[in-house]
C-alpha positions as YAML, in Angstrom:
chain: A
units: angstrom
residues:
- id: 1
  name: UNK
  ca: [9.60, -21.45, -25.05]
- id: 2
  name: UNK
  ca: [11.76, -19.11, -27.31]
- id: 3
  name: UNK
  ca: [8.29, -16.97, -27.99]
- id: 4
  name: UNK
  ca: [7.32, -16.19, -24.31]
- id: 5
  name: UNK
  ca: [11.31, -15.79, -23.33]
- id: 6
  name: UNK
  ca: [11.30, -12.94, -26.54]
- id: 7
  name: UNK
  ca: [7.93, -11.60, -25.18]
- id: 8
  name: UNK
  ca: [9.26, -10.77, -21.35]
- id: 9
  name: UNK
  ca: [12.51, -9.62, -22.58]
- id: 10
  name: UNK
  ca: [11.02, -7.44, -24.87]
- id: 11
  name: UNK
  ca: [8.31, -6.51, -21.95]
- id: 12
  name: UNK
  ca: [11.02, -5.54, -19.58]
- id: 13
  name: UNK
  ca: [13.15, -3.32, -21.76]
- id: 14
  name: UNK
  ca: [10.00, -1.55, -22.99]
- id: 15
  name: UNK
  ca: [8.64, -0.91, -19.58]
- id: 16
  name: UNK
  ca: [11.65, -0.06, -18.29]
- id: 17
  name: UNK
  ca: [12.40, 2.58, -21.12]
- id: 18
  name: UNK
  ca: [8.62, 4.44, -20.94]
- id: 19
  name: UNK
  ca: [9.34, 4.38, -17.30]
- id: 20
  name: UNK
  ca: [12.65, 6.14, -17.35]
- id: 21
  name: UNK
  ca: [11.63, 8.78, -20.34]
- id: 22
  name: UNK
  ca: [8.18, 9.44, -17.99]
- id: 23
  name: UNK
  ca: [10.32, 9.85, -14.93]
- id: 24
  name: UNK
  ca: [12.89, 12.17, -16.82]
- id: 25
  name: UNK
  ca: [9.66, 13.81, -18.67]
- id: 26
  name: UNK
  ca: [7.88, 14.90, -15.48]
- id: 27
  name: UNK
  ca: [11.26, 15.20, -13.01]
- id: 28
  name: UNK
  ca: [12.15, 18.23, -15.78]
- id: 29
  name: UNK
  ca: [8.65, 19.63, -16.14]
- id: 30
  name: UNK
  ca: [8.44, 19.55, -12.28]
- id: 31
  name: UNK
  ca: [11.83, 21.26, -11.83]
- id: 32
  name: UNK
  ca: [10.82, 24.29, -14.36]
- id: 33
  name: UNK
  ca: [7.01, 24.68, -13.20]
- id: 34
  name: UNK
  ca: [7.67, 24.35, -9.36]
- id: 35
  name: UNK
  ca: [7.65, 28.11, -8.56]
- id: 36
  name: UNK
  ca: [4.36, 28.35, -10.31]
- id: 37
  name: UNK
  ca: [2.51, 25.79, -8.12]
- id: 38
  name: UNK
  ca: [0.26, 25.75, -5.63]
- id: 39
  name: UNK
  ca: [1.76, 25.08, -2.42]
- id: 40
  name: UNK
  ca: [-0.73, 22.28, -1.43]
- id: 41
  name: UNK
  ca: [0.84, 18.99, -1.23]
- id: 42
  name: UNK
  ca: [-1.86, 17.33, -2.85]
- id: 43
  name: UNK
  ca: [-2.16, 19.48, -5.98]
- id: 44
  name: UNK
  ca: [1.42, 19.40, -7.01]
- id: 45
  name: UNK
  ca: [0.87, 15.08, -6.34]
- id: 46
  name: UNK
  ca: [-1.79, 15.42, -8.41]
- id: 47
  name: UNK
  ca: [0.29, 17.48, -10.96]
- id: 48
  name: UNK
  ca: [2.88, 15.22, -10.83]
- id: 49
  name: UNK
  ca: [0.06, 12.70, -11.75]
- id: 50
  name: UNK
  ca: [-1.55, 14.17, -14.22]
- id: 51
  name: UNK
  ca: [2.44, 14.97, -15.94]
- id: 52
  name: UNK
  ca: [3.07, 11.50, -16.16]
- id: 53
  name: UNK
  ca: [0.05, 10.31, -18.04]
- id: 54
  name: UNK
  ca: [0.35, 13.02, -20.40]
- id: 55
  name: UNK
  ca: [4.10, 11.86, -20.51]
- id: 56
  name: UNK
  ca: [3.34, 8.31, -21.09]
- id: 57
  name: UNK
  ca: [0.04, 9.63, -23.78]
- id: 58
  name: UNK
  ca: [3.61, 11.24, -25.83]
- id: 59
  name: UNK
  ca: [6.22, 8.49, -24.93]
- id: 60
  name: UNK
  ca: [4.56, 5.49, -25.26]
- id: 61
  name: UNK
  ca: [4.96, 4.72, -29.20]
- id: 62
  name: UNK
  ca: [8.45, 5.73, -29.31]
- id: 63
  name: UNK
  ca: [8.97, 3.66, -26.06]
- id: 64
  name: UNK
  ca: [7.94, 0.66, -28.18]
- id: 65
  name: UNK
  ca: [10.76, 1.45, -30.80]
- id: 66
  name: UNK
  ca: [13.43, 2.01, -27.80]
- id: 67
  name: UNK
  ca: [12.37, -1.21, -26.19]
- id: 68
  name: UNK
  ca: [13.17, -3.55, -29.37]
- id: 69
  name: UNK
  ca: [16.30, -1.91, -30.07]
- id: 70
  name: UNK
  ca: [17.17, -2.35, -26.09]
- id: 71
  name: UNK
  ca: [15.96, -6.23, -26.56]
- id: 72
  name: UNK
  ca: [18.16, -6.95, -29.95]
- id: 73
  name: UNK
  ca: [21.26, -5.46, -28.33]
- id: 74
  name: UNK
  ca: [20.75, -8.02, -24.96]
- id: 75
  name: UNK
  ca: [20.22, -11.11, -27.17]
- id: 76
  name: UNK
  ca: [23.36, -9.92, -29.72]
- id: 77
  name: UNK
  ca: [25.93, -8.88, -26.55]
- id: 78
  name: UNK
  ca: [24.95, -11.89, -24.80]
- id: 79
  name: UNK
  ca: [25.26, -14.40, -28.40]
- id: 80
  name: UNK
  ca: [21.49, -15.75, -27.77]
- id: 81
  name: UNK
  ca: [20.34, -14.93, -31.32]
- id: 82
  name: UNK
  ca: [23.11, -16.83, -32.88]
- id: 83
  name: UNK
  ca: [21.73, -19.53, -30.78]
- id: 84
  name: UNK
  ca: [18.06, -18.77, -31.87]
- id: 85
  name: UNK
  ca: [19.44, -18.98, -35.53]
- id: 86
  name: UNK
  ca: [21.45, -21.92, -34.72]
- id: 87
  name: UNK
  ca: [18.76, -23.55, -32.92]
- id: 88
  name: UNK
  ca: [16.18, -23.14, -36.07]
- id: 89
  name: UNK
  ca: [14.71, -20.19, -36.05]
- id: 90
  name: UNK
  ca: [14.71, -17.89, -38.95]
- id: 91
  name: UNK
  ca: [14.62, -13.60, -38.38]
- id: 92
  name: UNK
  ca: [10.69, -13.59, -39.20]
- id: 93
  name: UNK
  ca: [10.30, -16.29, -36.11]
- id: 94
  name: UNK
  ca: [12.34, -13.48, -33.83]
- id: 95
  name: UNK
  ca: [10.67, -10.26, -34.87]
- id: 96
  name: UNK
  ca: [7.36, -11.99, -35.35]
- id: 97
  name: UNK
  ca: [6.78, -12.16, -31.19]
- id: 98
  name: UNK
  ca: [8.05, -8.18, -30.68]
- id: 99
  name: UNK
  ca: [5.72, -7.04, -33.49]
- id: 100
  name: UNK
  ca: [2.73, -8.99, -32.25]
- id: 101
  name: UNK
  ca: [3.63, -7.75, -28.74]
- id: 102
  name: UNK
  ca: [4.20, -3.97, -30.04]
- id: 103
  name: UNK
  ca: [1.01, -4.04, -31.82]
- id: 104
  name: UNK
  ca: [-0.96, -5.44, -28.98]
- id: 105
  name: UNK
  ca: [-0.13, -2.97, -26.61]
- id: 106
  name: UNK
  ca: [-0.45, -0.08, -29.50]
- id: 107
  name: UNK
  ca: [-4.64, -1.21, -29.61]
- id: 108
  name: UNK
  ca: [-4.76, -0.74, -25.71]
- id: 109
  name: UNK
  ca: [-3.15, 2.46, -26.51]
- id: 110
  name: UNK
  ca: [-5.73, 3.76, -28.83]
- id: 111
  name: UNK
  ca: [-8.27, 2.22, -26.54]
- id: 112
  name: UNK
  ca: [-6.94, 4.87, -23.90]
- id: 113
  name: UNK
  ca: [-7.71, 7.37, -25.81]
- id: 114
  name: UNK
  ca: [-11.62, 6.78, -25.54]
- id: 115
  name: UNK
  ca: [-11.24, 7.61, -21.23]
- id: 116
  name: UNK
  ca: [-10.25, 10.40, -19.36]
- id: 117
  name: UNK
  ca: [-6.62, 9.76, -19.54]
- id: 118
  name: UNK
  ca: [-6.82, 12.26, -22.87]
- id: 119
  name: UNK
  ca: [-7.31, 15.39, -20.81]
- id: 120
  name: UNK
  ca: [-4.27, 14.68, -18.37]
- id: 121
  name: UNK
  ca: [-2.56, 17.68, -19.94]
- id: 122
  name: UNK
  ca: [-5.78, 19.76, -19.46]
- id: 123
  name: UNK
  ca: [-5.80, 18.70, -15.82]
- id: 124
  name: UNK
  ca: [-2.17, 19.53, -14.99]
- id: 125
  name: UNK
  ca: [-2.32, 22.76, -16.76]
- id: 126
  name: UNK
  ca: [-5.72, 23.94, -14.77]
- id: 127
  name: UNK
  ca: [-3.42, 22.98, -11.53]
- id: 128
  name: UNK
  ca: [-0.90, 25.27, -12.46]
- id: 129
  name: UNK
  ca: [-2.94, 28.22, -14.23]
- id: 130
  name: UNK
  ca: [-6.42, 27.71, -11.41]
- id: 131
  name: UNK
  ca: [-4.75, 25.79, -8.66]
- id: 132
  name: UNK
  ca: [-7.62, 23.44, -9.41]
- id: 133
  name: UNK
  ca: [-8.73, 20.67, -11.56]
- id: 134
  name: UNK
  ca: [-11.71, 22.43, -13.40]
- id: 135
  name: UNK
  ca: [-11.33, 25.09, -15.83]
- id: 136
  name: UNK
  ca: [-13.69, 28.01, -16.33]
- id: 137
  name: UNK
  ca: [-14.75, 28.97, -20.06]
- id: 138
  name: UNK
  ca: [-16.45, 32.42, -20.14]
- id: 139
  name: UNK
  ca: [-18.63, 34.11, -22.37]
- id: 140
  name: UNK
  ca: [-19.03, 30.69, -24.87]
- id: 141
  name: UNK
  ca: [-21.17, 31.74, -28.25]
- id: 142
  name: UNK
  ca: [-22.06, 28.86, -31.04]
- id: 143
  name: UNK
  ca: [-24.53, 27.90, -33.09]
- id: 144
  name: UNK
  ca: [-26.82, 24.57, -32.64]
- id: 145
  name: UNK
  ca: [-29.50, 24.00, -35.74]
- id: 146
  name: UNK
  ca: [-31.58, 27.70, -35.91]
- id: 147
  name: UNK
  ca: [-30.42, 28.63, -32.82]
- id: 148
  name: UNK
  ca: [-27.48, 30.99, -31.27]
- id: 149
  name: UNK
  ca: [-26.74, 29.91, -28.21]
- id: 150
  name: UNK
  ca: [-24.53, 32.18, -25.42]
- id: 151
  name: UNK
  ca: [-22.73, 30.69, -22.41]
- id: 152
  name: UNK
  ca: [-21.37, 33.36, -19.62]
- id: 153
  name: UNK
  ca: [-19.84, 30.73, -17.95]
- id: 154
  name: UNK
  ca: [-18.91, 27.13, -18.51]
- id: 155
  name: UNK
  ca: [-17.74, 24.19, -15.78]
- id: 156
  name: UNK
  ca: [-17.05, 21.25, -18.21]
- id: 157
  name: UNK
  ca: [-16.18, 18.94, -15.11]
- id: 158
  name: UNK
  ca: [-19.32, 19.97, -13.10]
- id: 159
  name: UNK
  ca: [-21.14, 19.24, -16.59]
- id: 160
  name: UNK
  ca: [-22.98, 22.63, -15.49]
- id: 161
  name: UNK
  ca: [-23.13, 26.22, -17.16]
- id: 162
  name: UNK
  ca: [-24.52, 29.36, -16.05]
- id: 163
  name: UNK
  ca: [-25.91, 33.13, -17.64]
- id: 164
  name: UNK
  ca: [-27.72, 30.93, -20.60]
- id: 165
  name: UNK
  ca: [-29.62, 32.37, -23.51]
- id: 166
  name: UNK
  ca: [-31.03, 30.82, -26.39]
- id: 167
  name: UNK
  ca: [-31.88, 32.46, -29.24]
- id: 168
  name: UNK
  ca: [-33.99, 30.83, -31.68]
- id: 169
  name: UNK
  ca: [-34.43, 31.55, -35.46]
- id: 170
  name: UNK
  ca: [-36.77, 31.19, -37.52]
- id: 171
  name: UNK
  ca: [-36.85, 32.51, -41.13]
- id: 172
  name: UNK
  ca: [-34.25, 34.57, -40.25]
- id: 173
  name: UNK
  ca: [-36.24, 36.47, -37.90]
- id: 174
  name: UNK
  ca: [-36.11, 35.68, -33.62]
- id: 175
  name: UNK
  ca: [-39.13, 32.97, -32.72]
- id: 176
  name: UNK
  ca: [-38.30, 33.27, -28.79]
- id: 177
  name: UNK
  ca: [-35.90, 33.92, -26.42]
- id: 178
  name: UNK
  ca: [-34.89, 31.32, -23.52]
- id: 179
  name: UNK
  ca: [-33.16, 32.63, -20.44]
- id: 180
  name: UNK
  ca: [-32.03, 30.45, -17.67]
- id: 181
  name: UNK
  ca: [-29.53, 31.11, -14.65]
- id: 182
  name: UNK
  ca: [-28.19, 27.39, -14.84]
- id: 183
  name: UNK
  ca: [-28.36, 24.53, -16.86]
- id: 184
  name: UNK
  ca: [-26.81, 20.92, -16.76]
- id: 185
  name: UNK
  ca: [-26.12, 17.94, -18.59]
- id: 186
  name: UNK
  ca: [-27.84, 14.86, -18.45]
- id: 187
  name: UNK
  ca: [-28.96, 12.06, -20.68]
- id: 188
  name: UNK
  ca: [-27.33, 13.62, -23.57]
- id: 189
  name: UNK
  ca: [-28.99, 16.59, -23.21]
- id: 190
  name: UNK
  ca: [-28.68, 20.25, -21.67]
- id: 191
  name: UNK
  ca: [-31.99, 21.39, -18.97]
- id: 192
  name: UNK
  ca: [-32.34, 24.65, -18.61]
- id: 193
  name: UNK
  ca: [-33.36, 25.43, -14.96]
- id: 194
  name: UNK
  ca: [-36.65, 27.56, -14.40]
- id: 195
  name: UNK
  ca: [-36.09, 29.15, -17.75]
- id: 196
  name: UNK
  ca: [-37.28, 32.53, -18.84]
- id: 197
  name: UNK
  ca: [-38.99, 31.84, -22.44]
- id: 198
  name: UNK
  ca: [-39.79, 35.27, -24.33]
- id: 199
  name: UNK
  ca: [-41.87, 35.47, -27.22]
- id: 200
  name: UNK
  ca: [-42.27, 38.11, -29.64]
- id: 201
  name: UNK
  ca: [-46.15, 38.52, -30.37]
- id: 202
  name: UNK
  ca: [-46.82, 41.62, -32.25]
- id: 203
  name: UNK
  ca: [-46.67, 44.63, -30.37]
- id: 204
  name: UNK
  ca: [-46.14, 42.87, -26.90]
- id: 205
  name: UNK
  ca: [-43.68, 40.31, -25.19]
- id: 206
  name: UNK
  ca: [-45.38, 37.07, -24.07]
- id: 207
  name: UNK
  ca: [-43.03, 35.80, -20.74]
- id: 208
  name: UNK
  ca: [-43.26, 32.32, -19.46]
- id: 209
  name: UNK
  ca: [-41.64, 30.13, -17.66]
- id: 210
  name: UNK
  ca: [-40.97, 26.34, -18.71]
- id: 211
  name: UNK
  ca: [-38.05, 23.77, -18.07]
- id: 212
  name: UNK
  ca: [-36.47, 23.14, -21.11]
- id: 213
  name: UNK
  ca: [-34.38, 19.90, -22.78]
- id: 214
  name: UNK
  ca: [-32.04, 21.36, -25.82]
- id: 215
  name: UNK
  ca: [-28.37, 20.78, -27.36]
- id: 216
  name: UNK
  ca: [-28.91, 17.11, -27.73]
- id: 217
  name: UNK
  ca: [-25.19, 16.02, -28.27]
- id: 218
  name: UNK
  ca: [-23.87, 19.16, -27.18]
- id: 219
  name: UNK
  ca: [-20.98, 17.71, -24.19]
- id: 220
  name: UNK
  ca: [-19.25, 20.65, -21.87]
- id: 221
  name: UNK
  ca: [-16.03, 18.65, -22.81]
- id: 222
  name: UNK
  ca: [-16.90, 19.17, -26.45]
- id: 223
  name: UNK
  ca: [-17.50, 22.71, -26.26]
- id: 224
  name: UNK
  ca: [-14.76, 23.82, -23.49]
- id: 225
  name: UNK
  ca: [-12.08, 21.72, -26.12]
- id: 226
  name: UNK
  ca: [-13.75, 23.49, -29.28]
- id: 227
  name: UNK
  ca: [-14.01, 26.57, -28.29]
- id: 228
  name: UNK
  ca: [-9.89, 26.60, -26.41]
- id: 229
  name: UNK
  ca: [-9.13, 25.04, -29.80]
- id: 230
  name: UNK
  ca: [-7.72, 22.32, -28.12]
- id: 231
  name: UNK
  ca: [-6.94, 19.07, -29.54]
- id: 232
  name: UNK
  ca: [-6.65, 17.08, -27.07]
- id: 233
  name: UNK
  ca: [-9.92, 15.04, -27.25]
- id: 234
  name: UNK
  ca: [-10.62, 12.07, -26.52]
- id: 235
  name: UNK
  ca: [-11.70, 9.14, -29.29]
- id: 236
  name: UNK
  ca: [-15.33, 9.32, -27.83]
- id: 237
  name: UNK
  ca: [-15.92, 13.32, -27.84]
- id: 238
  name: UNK
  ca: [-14.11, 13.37, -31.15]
- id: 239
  name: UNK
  ca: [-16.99, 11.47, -33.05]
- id: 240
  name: UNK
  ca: [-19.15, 13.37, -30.96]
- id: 241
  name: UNK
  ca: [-17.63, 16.64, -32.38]
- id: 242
  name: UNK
  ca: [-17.73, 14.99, -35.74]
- id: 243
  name: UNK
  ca: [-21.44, 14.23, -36.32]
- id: 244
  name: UNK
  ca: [-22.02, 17.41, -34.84]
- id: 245
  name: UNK
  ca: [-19.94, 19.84, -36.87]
- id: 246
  name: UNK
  ca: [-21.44, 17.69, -40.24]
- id: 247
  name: UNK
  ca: [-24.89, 18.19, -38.77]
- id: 248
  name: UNK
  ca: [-23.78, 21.65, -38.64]
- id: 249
  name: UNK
  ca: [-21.69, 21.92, -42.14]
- id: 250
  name: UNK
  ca: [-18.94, 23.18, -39.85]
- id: 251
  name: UNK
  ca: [-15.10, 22.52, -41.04]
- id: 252
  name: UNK
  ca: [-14.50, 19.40, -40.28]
- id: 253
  name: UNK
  ca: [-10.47, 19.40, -40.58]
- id: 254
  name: UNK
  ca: [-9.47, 20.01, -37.39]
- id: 255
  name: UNK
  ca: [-11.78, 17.15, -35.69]
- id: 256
  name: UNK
  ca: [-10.90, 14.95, -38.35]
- id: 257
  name: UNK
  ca: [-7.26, 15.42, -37.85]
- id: 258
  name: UNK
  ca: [-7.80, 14.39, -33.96]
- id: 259
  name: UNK
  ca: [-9.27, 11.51, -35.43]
- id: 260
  name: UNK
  ca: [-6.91, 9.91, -37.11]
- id: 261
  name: UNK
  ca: [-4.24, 11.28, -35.33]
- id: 262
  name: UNK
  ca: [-5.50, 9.10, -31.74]
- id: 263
  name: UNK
  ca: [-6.40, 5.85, -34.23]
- id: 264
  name: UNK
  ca: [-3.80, 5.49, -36.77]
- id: 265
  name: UNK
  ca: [-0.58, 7.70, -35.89]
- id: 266
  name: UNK
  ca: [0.34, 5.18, -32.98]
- id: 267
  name: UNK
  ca: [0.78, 2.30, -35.27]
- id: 268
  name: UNK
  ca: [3.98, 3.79, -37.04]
- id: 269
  name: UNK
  ca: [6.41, 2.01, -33.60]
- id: 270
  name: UNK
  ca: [5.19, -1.39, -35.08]
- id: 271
  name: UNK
  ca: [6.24, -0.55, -38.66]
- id: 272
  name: UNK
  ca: [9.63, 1.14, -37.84]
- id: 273
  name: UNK
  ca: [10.29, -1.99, -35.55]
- id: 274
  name: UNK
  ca: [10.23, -4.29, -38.64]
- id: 275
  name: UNK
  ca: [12.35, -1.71, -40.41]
- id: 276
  name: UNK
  ca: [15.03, -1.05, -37.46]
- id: 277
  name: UNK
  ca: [15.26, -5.10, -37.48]
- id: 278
  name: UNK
  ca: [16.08, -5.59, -40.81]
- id: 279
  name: UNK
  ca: [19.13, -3.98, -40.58]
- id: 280
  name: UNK
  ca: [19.98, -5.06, -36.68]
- id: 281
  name: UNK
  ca: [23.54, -7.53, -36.92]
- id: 282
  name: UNK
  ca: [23.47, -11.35, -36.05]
- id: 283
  name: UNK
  ca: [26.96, -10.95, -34.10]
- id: 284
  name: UNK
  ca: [28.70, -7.79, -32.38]
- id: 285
  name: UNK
  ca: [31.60, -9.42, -34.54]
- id: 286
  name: UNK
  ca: [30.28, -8.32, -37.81]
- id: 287
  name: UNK
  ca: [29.39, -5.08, -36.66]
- id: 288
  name: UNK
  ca: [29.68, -1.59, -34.57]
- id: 289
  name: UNK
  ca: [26.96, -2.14, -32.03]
- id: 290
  name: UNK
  ca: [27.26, 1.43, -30.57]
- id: 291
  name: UNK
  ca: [26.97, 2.61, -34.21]
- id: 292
  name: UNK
  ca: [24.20, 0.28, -34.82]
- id: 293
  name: UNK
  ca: [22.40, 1.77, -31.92]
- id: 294
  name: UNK
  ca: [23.01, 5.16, -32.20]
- id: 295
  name: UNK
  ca: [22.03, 5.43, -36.09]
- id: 296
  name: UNK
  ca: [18.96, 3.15, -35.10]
- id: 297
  name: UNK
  ca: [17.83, 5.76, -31.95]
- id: 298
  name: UNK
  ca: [18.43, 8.97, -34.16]
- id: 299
  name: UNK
  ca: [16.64, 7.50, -37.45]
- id: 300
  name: UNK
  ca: [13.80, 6.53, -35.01]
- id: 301
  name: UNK
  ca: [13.56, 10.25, -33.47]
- id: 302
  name: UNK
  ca: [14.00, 11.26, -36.72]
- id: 303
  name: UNK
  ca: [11.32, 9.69, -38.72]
- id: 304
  name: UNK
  ca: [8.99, 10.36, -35.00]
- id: 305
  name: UNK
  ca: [9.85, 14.40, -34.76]
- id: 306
  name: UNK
  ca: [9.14, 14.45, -38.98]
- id: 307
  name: UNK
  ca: [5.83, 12.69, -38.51]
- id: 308
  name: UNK
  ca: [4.42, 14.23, -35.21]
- id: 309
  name: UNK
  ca: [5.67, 17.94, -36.78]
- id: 310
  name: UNK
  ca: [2.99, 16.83, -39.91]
- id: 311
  name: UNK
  ca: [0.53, 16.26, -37.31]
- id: 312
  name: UNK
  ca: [0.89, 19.36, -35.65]
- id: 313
  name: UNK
  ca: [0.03, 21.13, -38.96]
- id: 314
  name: UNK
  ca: [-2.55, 19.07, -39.95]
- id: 315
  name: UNK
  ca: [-4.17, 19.97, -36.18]
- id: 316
  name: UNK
  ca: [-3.81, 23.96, -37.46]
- id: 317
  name: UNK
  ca: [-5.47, 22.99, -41.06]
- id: 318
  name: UNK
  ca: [-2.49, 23.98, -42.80]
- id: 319
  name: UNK
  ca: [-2.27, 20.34, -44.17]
- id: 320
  name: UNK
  ca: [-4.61, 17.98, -45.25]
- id: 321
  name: UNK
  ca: [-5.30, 15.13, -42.18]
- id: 322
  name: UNK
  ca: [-5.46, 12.20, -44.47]
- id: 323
  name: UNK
  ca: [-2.00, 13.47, -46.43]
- id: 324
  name: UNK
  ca: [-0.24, 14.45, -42.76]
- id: 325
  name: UNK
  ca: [-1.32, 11.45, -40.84]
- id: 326
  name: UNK
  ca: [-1.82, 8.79, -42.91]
- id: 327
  name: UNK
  ca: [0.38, 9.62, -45.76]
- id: 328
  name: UNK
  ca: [4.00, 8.62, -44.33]
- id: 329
  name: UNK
  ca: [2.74, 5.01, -42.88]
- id: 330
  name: UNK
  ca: [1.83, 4.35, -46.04]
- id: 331
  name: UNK
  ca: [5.54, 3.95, -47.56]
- id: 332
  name: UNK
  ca: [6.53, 2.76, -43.98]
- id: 333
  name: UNK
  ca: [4.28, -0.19, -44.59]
- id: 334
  name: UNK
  ca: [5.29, -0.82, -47.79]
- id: 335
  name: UNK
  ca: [8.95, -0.93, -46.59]
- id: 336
  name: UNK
  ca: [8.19, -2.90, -43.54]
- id: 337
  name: UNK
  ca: [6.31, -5.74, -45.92]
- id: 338
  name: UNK
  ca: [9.40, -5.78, -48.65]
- id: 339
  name: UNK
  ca: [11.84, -6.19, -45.56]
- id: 340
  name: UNK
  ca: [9.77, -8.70, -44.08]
- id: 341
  name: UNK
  ca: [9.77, -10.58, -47.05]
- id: 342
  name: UNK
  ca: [13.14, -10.64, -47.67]
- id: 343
  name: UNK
  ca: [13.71, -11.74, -43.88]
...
């Protein structure tokens, strides 16, 4: 009874807390961007939209923190965990429900990260900038295997691109030339449309035309982020990106840093709750509560700005991803474990 009573208590303060920091997020964004708008109702809905998931995508983890600190100061003011204690239950029986609770909904979070819901900042920005969802990528050059491969223009929504030419190596020296107007993705691959293929033969040009299958792997989403140098990619096109750029012996820092930013950086709110609660007061008689809480929300925001500011470098290759992302939960967990054990 005690466990689901924790659970909805701790539900309710953590909803309400992303809610409020997503409202504030967006209502402030809104009020500084509205002049740059487009004037259509339906856009600037849809930017609101788009605001908030990219508001919850930042607020969510920290939300988790703010929502067990919210939680310990009801059951304190209100003397219910002196009646837990009194009733039985030890400090590992009342943080045990939050951190199972925090942890489950940190896995759905990560599991977000594998849908759309990762290019909600995209989105809202290509509102403001295009006064439209889709973003245009012009004049896109890479490499794929032998070949050198030229986009004039590329519609990563529309999973189309047009002005193609492929240039294919061999030996260092051009095999053939494909041309196409249009191509579009499908089954994993691009198809070039009515393709002009040029071949060198001697002292002449040998011109035919052929519909081709090519960039296996290849996704416009993977490209258009890659080539923005966005990181904002979802769990999915990120091992996309990373078989690819090993295929290609391309640096694989950046992608990696995605990586493990979207899989392991959300589990530090779990961690710091088990920290935060070692230190939270049985009575409001035995300590400052308004202390309590305010050293408890700035060493959270703290320990958060210190450890998404690492990430940010590690996303610019100035550090190494393992050392910026995974490196500080390491000592977190260690702490959280010795304070559990002494609960």
């Amino acid at each position: 009874m005690a466990v689901r009573y924790l659970i909805a208590l701790y539900l309710k303060n953590f909803l309400f807390t992303l809610f409020a920091l997503v409202i504030f997020f967006v209502g402030l964004d809104f009020l500084t961007s509205i002049k740059s708008l487009p004037k259509a109702a339906n856009l600037q809905i849809l930017y609101a939209t788009f605001k908030a998931l990219y508001g919850i995508d930042i607020l969510l983890p920290i939300s988790l923190v703010f929502g067990m600190i919210a939680t310990k100061l009801h059951l304190i003011r209100s003397n219910e965990l002196v009646a837990l204690y009194a009733l039985g239950y030890d400090k590992r029986s009342v943080i045990r429900p939050i951190f199972f609770t925090s942890l489950a909904i940190t896995i759905l979070y990560i599991l977000l990260h594998a849908t759309p819901m990762t290019y909600a900042e995209e989105y809202a920005k290509n509102i403001k900038k295009y006064g439209a969802i889709s973003s245009l990528t012009q004049n896109l050059f890479f490499k794929y295997q032998n070949n050198f491969v030229f986009f004039e223009r590329l519609l990563p929504l529309q999973q189309e691109a047009e002005g193609v030419k492929i240039y294919e190596l061999y030996e260092e020296r051009l095999k053939r030339l494909m041309i196409a107007p249009k191509a579009y993705f499908k089954n994993d691959r691009w198809h070039l449309q009515n393709a002009q293929v040029v071949v060198p033969k001697a002292n002449r040009l040998q011109i035919a035309q052929e519909q081709i299958e090519t960039l296996q792997g290849y996704k416009p989403k993977i490209l258009d982020s890659i080539y923005e140098g966005r990181t904002n990619i979802s769990l999915i096109d990120a091992f996309y990106a990373l078989r690819l750029f090993a295929k290609e012996r391309l640096d694989l820092r950046k992608v990696k840093a995605v990586l493990l930013y979207e899989i392991f950086y959300p589990f530090f709110a779990p961690l710091v709750l088990i920290v935060i609660f070692y230190f939270v007061p049985v009575s409001a008689r035995l300590a400052n509560l308004n202390l309590f809480t305010f050293g408890a929300i700035i060493a959270s925001l703290l320990f958060w700005g210190i450890y998404y500011s690492l990430i940010k470098l590690s996303f610019t290759g100035t550090l190494d991803p393992f050392l910026a992302v995974i490196g500080p939960l390491v000592p977190l967990g260690m702490l959280a474990i010795l304070f559990y054990k002494r609960f």
